[in-house]
N, C-alpha and C positions, 0 to 999 in steps of 0.2 A: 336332630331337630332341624325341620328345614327354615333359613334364616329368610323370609319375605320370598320362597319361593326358587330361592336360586341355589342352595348347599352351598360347601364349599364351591364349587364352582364359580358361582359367583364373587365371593370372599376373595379367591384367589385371581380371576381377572381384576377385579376391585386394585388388588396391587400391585398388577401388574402397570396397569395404565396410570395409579398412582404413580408408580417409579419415572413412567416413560414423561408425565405430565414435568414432572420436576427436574426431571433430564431436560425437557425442550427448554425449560423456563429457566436452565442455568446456562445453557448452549446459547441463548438470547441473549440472555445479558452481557456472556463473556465477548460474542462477534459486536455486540452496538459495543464495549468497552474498547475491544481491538480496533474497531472502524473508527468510533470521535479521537483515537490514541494515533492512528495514522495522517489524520487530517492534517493533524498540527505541526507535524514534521516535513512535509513536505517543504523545499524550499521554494521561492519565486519561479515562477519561471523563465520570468525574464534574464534574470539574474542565471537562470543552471545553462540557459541557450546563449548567452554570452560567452561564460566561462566556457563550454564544451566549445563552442566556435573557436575561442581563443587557442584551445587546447589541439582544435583540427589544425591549425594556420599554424601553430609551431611545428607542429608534427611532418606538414607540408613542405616547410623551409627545410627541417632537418634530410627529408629524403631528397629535398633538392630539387621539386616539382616547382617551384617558385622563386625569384630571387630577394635580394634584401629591400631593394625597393619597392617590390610589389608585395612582400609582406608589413613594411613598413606604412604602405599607401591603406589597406586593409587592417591593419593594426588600429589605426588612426578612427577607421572609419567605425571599429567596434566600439570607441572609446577608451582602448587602452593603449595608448598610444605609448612607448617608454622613452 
């Protein structure tokens, strides 16, 4: 018996694009889940360009591109002065 013209045929695209419908509609949900989930972790940025800065000027002193006063003078100027 043909069902409104389409046989199986139809029937079986029917679920196919079911399936695919409810695949996109859970693929959405999980990336906006993953994206509002990433937002919030980030930290400042002020605050990561500080500390990396901090972390270049140590680093500089250690291979000895700089001396203690001129890292000291830079220290001062990121705010972390010790």
């Amino acid at each position: 018996m043909m069902y409104g013209g389409w046989g199986w045929g139809g029937m079986l695209f029917g679920g196919i694009f079911m399936i695919l419908f409810w695949v996109f509609v859970i693929a959405a949900v999980v990336w906006l889940v993953l994206a509002i989930g990433r937002r919030g972790v980030e930290p400042p940025a002020s605050s990561h360009a500080t500390s990396n800065a901090s972390a270049i000027l140590d680093e500089r002193l250690a291979r000895g591109e700089i001396d203690l006063e001129e890292y000291k003078a830079r220290k001062a100027a990121l705010g972390g002065g010790r």
